[in-house]
ZAZA-111766 format. One record per residue (C-alpha): x, y, z. Coordinates in steps of 0.5 Angstrom, whole numbers. Layout:
ZAZA-111766
     u     v     w
     X     Y     Z
...
end
This chain:
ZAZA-111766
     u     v     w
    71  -139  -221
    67  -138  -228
    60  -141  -230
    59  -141  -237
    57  -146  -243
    61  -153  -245
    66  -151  -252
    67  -158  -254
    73  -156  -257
    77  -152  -250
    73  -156  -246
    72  -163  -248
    80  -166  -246
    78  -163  -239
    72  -167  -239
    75  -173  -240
    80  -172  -235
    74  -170  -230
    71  -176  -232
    77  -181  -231
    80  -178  -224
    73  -181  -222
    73  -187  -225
    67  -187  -230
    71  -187  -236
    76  -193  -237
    76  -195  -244
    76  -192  -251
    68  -193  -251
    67  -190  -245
    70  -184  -248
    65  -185  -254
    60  -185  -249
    62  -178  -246
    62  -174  -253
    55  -177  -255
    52  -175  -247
    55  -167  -248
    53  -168  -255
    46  -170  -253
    43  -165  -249
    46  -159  -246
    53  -157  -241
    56  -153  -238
    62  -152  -234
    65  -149  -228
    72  -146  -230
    77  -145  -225
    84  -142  -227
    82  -144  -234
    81  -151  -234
    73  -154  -232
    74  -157  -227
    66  -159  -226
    61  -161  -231
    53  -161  -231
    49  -164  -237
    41  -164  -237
    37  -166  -243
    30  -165  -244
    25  -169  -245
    17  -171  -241
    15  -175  -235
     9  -178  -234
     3  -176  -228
    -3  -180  -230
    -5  -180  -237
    -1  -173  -238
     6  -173  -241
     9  -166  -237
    16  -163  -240
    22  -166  -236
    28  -163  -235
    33  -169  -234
    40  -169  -231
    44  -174  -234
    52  -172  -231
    55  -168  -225
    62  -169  -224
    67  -165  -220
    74  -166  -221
    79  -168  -215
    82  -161  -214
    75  -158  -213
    71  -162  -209
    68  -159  -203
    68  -152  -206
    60  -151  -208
    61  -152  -216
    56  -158  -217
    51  -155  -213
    52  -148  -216
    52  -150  -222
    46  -155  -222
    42  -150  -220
    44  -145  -225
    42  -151  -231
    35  -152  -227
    35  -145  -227
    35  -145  -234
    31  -150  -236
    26  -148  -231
    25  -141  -235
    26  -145  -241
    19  -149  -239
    21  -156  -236
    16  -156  -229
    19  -162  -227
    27  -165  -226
    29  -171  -225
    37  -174  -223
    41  -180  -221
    44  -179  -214
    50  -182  -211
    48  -182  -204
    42  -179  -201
    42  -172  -198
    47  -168  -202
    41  -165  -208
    36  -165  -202
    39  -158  -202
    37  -156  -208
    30  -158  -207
    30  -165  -210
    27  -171  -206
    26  -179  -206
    23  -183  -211
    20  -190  -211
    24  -196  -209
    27  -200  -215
    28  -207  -215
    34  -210  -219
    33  -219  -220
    40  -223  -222
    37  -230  -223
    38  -237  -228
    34  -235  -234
    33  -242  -234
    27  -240  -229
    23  -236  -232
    17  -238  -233
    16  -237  -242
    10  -240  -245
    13  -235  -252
    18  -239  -256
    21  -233  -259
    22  -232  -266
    29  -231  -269
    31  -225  -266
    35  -219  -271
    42  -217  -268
    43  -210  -265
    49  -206  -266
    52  -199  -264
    49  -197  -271
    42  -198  -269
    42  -193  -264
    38  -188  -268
    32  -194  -269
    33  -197  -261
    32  -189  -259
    26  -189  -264
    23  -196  -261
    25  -193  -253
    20  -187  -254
    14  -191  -256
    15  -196  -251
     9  -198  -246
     9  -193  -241
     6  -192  -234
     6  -187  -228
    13  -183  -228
    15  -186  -234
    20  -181  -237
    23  -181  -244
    30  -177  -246
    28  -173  -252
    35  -173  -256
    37  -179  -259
    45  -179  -258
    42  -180  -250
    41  -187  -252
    47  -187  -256
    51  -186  -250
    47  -191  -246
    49  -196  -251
    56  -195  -250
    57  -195  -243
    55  -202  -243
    61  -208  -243
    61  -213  -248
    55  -208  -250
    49  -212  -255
    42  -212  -257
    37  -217  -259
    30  -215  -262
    24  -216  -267
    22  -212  -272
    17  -211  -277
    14  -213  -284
    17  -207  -285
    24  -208  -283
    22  -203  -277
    24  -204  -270
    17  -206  -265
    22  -209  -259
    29  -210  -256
    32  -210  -251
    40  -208  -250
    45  -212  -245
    52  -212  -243
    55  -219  -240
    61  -218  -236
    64  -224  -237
    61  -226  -244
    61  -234  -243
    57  -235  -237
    56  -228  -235
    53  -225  -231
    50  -221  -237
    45  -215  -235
    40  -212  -239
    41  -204  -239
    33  -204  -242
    27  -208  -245
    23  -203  -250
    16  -206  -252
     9  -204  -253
     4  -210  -252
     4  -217  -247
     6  -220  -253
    12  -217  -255
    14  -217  -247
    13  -224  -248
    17  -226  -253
    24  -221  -250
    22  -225  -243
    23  -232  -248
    29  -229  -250
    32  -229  -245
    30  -236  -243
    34  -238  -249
    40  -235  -246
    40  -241  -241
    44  -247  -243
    50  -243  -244
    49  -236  -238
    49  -237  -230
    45  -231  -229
    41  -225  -232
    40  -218  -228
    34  -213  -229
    31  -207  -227
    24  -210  -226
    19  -208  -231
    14  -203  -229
     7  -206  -227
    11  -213  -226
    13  -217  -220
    18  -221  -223
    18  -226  -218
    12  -228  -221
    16  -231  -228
    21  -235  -224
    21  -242  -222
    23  -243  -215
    26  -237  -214
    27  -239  -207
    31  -245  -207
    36  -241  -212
    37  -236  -208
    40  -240  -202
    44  -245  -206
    47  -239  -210
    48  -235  -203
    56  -232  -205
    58  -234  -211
    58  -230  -217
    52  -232  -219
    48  -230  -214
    40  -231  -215
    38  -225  -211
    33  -218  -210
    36  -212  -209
    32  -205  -208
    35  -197  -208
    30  -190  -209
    36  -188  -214
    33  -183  -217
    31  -176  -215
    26  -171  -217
    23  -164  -216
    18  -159  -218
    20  -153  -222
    13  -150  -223
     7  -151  -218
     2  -148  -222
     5  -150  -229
     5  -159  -226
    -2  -158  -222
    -4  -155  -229
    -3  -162  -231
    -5  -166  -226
   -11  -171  -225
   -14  -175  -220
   -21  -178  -220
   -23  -176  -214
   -27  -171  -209
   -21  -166  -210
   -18  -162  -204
   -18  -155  -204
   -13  -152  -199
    -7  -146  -197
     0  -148  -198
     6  -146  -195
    12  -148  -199
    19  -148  -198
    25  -149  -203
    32  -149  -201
    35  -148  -208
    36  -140  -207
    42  -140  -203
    45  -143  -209
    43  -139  -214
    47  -132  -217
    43  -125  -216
    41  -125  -223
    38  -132  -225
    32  -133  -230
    27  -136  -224
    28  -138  -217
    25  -143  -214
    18  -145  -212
    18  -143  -205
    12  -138  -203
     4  -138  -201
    -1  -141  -205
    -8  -143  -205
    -8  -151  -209
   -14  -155  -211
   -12  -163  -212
   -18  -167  -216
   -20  -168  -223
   -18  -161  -225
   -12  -159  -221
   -10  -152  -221
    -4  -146  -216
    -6  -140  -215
    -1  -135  -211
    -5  -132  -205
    -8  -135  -198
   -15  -137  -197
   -17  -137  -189
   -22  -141  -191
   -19  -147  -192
   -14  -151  -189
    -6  -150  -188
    -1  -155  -191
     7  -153  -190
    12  -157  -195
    18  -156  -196
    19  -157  -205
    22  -164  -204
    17  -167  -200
    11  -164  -203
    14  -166  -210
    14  -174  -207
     8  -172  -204
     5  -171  -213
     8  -176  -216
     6  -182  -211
    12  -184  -208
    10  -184  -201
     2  -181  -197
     3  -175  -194
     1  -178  -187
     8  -182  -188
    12  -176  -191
     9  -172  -184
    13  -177  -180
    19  -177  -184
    19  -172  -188
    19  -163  -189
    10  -164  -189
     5  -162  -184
    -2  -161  -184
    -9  -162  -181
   -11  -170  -180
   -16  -169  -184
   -13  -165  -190
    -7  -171  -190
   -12  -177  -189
   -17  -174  -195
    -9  -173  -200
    -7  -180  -198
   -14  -181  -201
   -14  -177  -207
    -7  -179  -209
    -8  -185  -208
    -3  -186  -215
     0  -193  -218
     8  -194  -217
    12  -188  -220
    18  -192  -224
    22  -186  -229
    24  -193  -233
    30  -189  -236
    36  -190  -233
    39  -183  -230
end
């Protein structure tokens, strides 16, 4: 088994062929979309007897804590073939791409899972919840009677990429720095288009980026909605009203800050009428997305809360070592040190007995960062233990809005 960097021009038909065997790329478009996300960031493959036979994509990037843009480390694609399943290659192998961009300078890292516990043993824990809502655009409560919107194509996927950067952002938000990253978005999607506004100057201000699996009824999704004001968001919302005569049903991601339920008329009766068909009026959540810690002092650094900050020892334990080779660049975060939380936030190595102890494992104290869940809940569920009263005063401290990556990993 070889580690080694991405060579598209010996790699790339065995990508595809990874790709395929499990079932992510069916169509010429999807095989666009594959060059466009290895072209987007960087690659590495894991090589047996010559072949690939596992891949591992991670792009840069930042993730939002508070008012403070932090550099990010996105995995955006892991895949095994079916002959090296179960022999540690995608493990070995994301480690080795954090290890990397985590002496690179990334402090956090952030993935999509394909099922809960597998990235726990690289020190990844649960995001947030997030909530999909399929409803009849008809029931959308729209007092913005759109403009004529501009069609959107593969073409302008250079511009859409520029318009998702400047797009409002919250806690947790994430951007993909690379532009090709979006290009690949856009042709996952079927029946792919883009509807959006644009300015005096010809320059793109809000969009939205849909695929409809049966284009004449629907269901149509919509991939992503970039704007920057009430306004804009209304309007993309009037929109999608405007699909009502012709389409059944609309799935979204719910937007950051809004309860969608809000916007919809009677959403209730509709569920239950359309319970089973293929138009079914639902919500729907799942915690999807993952993140990690790369470096405690360089993210506490970075971090502020209005608060009466917490000072206290941390005893911090990273599982990722056992997959790392003897000779990477960085390994992990596991050790002792003394933390402060507040205004001003900082980790230093060492112990003072002074203060109280928490013990974490990375994956815990991450989500414990980010807001995701209080340190009094992960204390139940989760690798997080301390006094009472240093979890009660955390859950004050980190008392954080509701952290959404609003990208799609």
């Amino acid at each position: 088994m070889i580690l080694k960097e991405y060579d598209p021009k010996r790699d790339r038909d065995d990508v595809l062929r990874i790709y395929r065997e499990v079932g992510w790329c069916t169509s010429k478009d999807h095989g666009a979309a594959l060059s466009s996300l290895v072209e987007a960031g960087r690659t590495m493959v894991a090589e047996i007897d010559g072949a690939a036979e596992c891949m591992v994509t991670t792009d840069p990037g930042t993730i939002r804590h508070g008012a403070h843009d932090l550099p990010l480390a996105g995995i955006t694609g892991v895949t095994t073939s079916r002959v090296a399943r179960k022999r540690g290659l995608a493990g070995r192998l994301t480690a080795r791409m954090l290890a990397e961009t985590a002496s690179s300078g990334a402090l956090v890292a952030v993935l999509g899972v394909f099922e809960q516990g597998y990235y726990n043993q690289l020190g990844f824990g649960n995001g947030a919840y997030e909530h999909w809502c399929t409803f009849d655009p008809s029931l959308i409560v729209s007092p913005v009677r759109p403009r004529v919107p501009v069609r959107l194509g593969h073409d302008d996927w250079e511009a859409m990429h520029a318009n998702r950067l400047r797009r409002l952002r919250g806690h947790g938000a994430c951007n993909i720095d690379s532009p090709e990253i979006t290009q690949a978005d856009m042709r996952w999607a079927e029946n792919g288009f883009g509807l959006g506004f644009v300015d005096e100057h010809g320059d793109l201000t809000h969009h939205m980026w849909c695929s409809a699996k049966e284009v004449e009824h629907g269901p149509y999704e919509v991939y992503w909605m970039a704007y920057e004001t009430k306004e804009q968001f209304l309007e993309l919302l009037g929109l999608l009203r405007s699909f009502e005569d012709q389409v059944r049903s609309v799935e979204l991601r719910e937007p950051p800050g809004i309860q969608f339920q809000d916007l919809l008329v009677r959403p209730f009766r509709l569920r239950q009428i359309t319970r089973r068909s293929a138009h079914e009026n639902r919500m729907r959540s799942s915690a999807y997305w993952q993140l990690r810690l790369l470096d405690l002092p360089g993210a506490l650094a970075e971090t502020a809360v209005d608060a009466e900050p917490a000072r206290f020892n941390l005893v911090l334990s990273d599982p990722i070592e056992s997959f790392l080779d003897d000779g990477a660049p960085w390994r992990g975060v596991a050790g002792d040190y003394v933390v402060r939380i507040g205004p001003e936030s900082r980790a230093e190595r060492g112990t003072d007995r002074s203060l109280p102890t928490l013990s974490a494992s990375v994956n815990a104290f991450s989500r414990m960062w980010l807001g995701v869940r209080s340190a009094t809940g992960l204390s139940w569920t989760d690798e997080l233990s301390g006094p009472p009263d240093l979890l009660a005063q955390l859950d004050r401290i980190l008392r954080l809005p509701t952290p959404s990556p609003d990208w799609e990993f």
